[in-house]
C-alpha positions as CSV (number, residue, x, y, z in Angstrom):
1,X,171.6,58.1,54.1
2,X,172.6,60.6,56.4
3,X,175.9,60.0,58.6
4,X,176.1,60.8,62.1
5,X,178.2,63.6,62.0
6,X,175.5,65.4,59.9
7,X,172.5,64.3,62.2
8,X,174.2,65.9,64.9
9,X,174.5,69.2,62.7
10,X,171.3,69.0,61.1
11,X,169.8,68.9,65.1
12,X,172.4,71.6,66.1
13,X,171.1,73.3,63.1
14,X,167.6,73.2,64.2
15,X,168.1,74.1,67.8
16,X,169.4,77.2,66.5
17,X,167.2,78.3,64.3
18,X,164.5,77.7,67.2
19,X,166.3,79.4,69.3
20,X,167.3,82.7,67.4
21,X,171.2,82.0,67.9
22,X,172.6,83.2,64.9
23,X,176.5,82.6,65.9
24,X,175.9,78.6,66.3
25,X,173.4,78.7,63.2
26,X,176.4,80.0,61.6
27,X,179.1,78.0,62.7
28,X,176.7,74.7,62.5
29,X,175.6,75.9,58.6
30,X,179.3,76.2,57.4
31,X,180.1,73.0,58.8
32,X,177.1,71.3,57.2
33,X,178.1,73.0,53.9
34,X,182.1,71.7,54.1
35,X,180.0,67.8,54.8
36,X,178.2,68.9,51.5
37,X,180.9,69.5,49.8
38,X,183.1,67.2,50.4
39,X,180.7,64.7,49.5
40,X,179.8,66.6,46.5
41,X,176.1,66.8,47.3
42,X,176.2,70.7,46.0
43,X,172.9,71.5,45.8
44,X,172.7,70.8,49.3
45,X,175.7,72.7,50.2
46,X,174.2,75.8,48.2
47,X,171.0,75.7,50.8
48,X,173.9,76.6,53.7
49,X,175.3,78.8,51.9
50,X,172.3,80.3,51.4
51,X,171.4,80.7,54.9
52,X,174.5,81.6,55.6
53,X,174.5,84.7,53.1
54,X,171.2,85.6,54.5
55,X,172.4,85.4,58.5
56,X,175.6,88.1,57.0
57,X,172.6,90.2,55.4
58,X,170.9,90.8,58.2
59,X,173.8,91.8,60.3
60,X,175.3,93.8,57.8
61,X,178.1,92.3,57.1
62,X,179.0,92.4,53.9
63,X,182.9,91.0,53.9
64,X,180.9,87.4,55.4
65,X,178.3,88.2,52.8
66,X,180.0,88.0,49.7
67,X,182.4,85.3,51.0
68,X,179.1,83.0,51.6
69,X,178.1,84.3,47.4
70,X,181.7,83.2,46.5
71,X,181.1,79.4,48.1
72,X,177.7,79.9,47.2
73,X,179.2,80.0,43.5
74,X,182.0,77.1,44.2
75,X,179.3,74.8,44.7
76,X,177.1,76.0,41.4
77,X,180.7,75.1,39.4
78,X,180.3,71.9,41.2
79,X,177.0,71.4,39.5
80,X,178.0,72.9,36.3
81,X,176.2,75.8,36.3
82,X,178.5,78.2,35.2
83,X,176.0,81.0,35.1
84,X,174.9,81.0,38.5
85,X,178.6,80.3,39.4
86,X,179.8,83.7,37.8
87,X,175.7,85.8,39.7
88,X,177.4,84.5,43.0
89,X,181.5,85.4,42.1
90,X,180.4,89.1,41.2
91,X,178.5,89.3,44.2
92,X,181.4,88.4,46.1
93,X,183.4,90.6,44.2
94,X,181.3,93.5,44.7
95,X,181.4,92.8,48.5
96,X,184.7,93.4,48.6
97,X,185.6,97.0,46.6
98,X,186.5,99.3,48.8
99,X,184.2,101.5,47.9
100,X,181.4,98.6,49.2
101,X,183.8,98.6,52.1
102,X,183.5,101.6,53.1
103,X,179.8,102.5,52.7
104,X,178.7,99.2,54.5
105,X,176.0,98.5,51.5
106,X,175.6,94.8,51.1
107,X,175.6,94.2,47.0
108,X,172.1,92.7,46.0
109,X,171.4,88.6,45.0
């Protein structure tokens, strides 16, 4: 059963999304993924994540991008799926070489 505070989010989410406004779909999909989390519904949280990573890929940032892989991969620990886990750490980790830095290249998922 939902809670109010994520109805309101999910709505935000959506109005968004519908209207191309990537700064509240970003803002509104981190704090449905710390609701996620904190419940421990981690599957769920790994969707926002998700859409968070892709939001940072398309604007080329790839600090934000590999910070969204590393909570990407905190929630796979959460579900014990260490694999996936370490895919989303080394993404983050790539993200944040200097060498990464500096050329701008967002590392591949």
């Amino acid at each position: 059963m939902l809670n109010m505070e994520e109805t309101k989010l999910q709505k935000r989410k959506r109005k968004a999304q519908n209207e191309g406004n990537n700064r509240l779909l970003v803002s509104t999909c981190a704090d449905l993924s710390d609701v996620y989390m904190k419940s421990g519904r981690f599957q769920q949280a790994i969707e926002e994540f998700k859409t968070l990573a892709e939001v940072y890929k398309l604007e080329h940032n790839q600090i934000e991008y590999g910070k969204a892989n590393r909570a990407i991969g905190e929630a796979y620990l959460g579900l014990h799926n260490f694999k996936k886990a370490l895919e989303h750490q080394k993404i983050y980790l790539i993200a944040h070489t200097p060498r990464t830095v500096q050329s701008g290249r967002i590392p591949s998922s």
